[in-house]
C-alpha positions in Angstrom: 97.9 95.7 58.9 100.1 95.4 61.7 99.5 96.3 64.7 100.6 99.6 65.9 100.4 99.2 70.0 102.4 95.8 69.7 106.0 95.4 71.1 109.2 93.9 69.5 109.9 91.3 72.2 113.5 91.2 70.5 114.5 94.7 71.1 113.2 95.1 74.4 114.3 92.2 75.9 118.2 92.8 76.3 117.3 96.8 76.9 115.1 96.1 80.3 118.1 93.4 81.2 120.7 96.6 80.7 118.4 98.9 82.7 116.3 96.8 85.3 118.6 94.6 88.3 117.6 91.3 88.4 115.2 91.4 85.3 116.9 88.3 83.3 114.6 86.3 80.3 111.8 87.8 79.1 109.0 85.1 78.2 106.1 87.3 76.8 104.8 90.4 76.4 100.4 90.6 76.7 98.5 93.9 76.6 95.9 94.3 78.9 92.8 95.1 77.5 91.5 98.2 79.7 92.6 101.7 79.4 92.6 104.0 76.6 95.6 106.4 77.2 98.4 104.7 77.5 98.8 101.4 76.6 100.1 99.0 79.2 101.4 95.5 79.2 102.1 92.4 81.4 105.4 91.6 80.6 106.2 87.7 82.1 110.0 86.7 82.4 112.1 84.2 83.6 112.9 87.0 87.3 109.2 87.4 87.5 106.5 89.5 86.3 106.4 93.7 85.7 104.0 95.8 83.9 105.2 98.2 81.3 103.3 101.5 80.4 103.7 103.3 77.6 102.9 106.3 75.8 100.6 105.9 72.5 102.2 105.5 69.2 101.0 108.5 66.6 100.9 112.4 67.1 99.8 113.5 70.0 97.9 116.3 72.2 100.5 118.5 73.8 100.6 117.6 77.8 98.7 114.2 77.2 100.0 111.1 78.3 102.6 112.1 80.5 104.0 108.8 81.9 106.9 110.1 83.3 104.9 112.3 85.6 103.1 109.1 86.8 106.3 107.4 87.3 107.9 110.0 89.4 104.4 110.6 91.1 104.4 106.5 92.0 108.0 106.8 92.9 108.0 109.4 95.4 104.3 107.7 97.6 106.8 104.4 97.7 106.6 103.8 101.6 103.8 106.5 102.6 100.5 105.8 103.5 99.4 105.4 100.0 100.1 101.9 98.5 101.7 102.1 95.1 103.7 99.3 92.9 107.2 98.9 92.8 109.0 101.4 90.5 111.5 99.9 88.3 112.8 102.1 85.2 111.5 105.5 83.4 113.1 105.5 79.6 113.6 108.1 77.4 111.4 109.2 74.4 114.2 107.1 72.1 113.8 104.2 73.6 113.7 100.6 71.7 109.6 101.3 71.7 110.7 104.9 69.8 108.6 106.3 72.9 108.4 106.7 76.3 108.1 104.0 78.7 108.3 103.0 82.5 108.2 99.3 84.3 106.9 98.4 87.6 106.5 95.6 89.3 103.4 93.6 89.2 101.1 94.0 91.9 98.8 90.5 92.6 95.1 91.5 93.6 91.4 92.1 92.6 89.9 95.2 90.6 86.5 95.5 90.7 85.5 97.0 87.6 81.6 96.8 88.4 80.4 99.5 91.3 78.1 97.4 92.4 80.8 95.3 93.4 78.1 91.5 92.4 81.3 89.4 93.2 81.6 90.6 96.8 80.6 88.0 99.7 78.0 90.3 100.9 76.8 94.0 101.8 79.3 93.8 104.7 82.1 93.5 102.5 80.7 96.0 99.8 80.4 98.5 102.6 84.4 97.4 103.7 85.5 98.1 100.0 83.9 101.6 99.3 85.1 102.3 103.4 88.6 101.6 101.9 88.6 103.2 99.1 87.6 106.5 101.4 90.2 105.8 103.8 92.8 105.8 101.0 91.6 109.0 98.9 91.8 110.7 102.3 95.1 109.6 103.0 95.9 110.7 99.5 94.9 114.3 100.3 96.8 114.4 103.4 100.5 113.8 101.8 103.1 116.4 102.9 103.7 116.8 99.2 107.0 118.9 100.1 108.2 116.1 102.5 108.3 113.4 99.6 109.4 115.7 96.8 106.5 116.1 94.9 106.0 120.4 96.3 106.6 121.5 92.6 104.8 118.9 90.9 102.0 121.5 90.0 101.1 124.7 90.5 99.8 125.9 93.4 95.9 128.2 93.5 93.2 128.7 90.8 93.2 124.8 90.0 89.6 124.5 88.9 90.5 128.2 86.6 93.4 126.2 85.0 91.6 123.1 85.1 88.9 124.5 83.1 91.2 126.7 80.5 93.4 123.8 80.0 90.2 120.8 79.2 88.5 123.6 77.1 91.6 123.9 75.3 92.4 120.2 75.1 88.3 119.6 74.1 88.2 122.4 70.9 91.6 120.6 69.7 89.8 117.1 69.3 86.5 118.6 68.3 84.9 117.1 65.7 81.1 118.0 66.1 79.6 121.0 67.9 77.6 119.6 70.9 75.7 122.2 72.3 75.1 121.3 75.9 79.0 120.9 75.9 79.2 124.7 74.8 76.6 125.5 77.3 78.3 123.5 80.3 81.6 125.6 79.1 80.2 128.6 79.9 78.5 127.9 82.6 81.7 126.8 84.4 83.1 129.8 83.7 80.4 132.1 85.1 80.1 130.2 88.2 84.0 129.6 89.1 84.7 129.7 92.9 86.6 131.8 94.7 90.2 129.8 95.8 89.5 128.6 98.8 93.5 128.2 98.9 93.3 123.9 99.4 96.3 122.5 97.7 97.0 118.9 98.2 98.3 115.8 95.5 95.3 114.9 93.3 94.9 112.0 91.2 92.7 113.0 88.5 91.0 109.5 87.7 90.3 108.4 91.2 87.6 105.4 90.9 87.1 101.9 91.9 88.4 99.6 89.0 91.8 102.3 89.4 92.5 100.7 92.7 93.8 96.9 93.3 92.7 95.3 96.4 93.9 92.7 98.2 93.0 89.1 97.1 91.2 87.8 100.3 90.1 90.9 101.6 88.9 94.8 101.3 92.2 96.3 102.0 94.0 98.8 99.0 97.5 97.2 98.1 97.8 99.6 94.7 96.7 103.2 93.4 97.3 102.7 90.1 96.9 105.0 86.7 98.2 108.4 87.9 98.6 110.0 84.3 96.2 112.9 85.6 98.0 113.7 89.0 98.9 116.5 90.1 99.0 119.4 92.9 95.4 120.7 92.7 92.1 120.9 94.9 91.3 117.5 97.1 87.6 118.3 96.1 88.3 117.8 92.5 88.8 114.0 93.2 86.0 113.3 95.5 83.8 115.1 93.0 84.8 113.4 90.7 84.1 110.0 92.5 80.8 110.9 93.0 79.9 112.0 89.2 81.2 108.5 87.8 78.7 106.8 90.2 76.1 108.8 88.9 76.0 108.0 85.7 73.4 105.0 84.5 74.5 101.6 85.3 73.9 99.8 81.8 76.2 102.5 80.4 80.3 101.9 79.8 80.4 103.7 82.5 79.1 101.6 85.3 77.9 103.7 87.4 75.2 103.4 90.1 72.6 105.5 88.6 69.2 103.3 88.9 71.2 100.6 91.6 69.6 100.3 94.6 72.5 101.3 97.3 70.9 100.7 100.4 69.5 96.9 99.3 73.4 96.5 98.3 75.5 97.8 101.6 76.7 100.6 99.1 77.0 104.2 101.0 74.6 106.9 99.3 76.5 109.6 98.3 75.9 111.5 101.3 77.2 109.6 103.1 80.3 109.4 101.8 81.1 112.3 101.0 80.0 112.6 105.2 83.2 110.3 105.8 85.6 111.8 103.7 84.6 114.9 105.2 85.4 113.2 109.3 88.7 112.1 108.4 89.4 115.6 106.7 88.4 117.5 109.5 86.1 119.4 107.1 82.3 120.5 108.4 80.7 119.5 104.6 82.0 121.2 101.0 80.0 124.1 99.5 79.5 124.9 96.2 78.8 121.2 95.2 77.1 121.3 92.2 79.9 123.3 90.6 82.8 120.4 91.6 80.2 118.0 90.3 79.5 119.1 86.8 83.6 120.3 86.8 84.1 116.5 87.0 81.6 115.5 84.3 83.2 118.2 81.8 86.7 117.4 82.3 85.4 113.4 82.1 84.0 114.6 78.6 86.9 116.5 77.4 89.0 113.1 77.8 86.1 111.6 76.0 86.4 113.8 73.3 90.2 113.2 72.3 89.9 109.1 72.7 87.2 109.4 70.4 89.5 111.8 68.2 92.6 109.3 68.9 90.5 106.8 67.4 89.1 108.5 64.3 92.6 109.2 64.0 93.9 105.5 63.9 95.8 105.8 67.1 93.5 104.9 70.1 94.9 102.4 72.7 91.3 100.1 71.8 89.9 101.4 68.5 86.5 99.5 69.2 86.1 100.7 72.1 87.4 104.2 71.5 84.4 105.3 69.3 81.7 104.7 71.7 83.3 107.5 73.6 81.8 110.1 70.8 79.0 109.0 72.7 80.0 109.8 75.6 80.6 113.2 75.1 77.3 113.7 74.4 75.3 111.3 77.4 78.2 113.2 79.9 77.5 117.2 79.1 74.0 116.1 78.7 74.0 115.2 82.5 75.9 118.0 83.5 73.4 120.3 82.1 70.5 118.5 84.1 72.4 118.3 86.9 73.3 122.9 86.8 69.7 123.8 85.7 68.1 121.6 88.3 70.5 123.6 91.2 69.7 127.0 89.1 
């Protein structure tokens, strides 16, 4: 059985030379195994090397895996204070692939995929990396979105209401068992939905470590990468969402910091960084907390839910992988649950 995320190197080859300046011989095409959405690919050639990512082969949910929004998301931060690669060509849906498809240029660095960051030269640097990463999600948030031509790339208000409608919808589409505490974590969202505070700013949607590349020889951000979720929407929705994924056990496919010792480590407690995102926001704290938090681990489990379907379905970017994430579903909501009746 062939399979079904590979590339014909023939047929792309004199395409990317027609669209892309300067791209001339390509050697190889290798697909990286992380990520579940879209598959994505180092392409090597003879100019140099790019990245191509693409949308899934086989049916899929409406307003999922939207690369062109990440492209033109990537494309407009190109010089601001938020490093992003090199953005090279968008196709169209009838492209040589038979779907859509964009190429950038090849970023060198590290990504940590482990929190607890054991390849780091000490606590000082640990602390450097996770300072960083702050710096950068609060540059993020303070983008004149209207300056670099992103001011209708959402809608503005209500994001957590439409947030909620839209993952709720997206979540009973790939159902395929009832899990109660996701019913119950549902509802409980929509009883306890905050007043719009009116906060608008460009949100990634997937903001976490191993979605940032850093610098080779030191803890500096060179790339925010994998902005399929972006949009205009509520700056709290990220850091929330930051602070869920390191809550969640360590042993898990996760990785999170639940049971890691932070302070042994040089990692900031969660306090803490929240504290520092708040200083170079100008903000005094953020209320309602535990609502943003168990936001984050619904919306986490909503994605869950249609990998897992993808992969029942046959068209998952890792099949293996994918079907762990039925799991997931269930360990996430289960969390969220413990985490609203412990604030009741």
């Amino acid at each position: 059985m062939s399979d079904p995320n590979a590339l014909d190197k023939a047929a792309l080859a004199p395409y990317l030379e027609a669209e892309i300046p300067g791209f001339s011989g390509l050697l190889s095409i290798e697909k990286f195994k992380s990520g579940q959405s879209n598959p994505t690919y180092l392409l090597t050639a003879q100019s140099g090397r790019y990245v191509l990512r693409a949308k899934p082969p086989g049916q899929l949910l409406k307003s999922a895996h939207q690369v062109d929004r990440e492209f033109t998301v990537m494309k407009a931060l190109s010089g601001s204070a938020v490093p992003v690669p090199d953005m090279l060509h968008l196709s169209g849906e009838d492209s040589p692939i038979d779907r859509m498809f964009y190429v950038m240029g090849f970023v060198d660095g590290r990504i940590f995929w482990d929190p607890a960051l054991p390849e780091a030269s000490g606590n000082g640097e640990r602390a450097a990396v996770y300072d960083a990463m702050n710096a950068t999600l609060a540059a993020l948030h303070d983008v004149d979105v209207k300056a670099v031509g992103l001011g209708d790339f959402g809608r503005p208000g209500s994001y957590f209401e439409r947030q909620l409608a839209r993952w709720t919808s997206q979540y009973r589409a790939s159902e395929t068992d009832a899990v109660a505490d996701m019913d119950r974590l549902i509802a409980w969202l929509e009883a306890h939905m905050p007043a719009d505070d009116g906060r608008v700013s460009l949100v990634h949607g997937d903001y976490r470590l191993d979605n940032l590349m850093f610098a080779s020889d030191r803890p500096k951000v060179v790339a925010v990468l994998d902005w399929e979720l972006s949009t205009l929407g509520h700056p709290f929705a990220d850091i929330a969402y930051q602070c869920m994924q390191w809550r969640l056990p360590h042993a898990s496919g996760f990785r999170g910091l639940g049971g890691i010792d932070r302070a042994a480590l040089g990692l900031p407690l969660e306090e803490d960084y929240v504290a520092a995102y708040c200083r170079r926001q100008g903000l005094d704290g953020i209320g309602n907390w535990t609502f943003f938090l168990a936001f984050s681990f619904f919306r986490l489990a909503a994605i869950c839910q249609g990998v897992y379907k993808r992969a029942l379905d046959g068209n998952a970017s890792n099949p293996e992988k994918a079907r762990t994430y039925g799991k997931a579903v269930k360990l996430l909501s289960h969390l969220a649950v413990k985490l609203i009746d412990k604030h009741m």
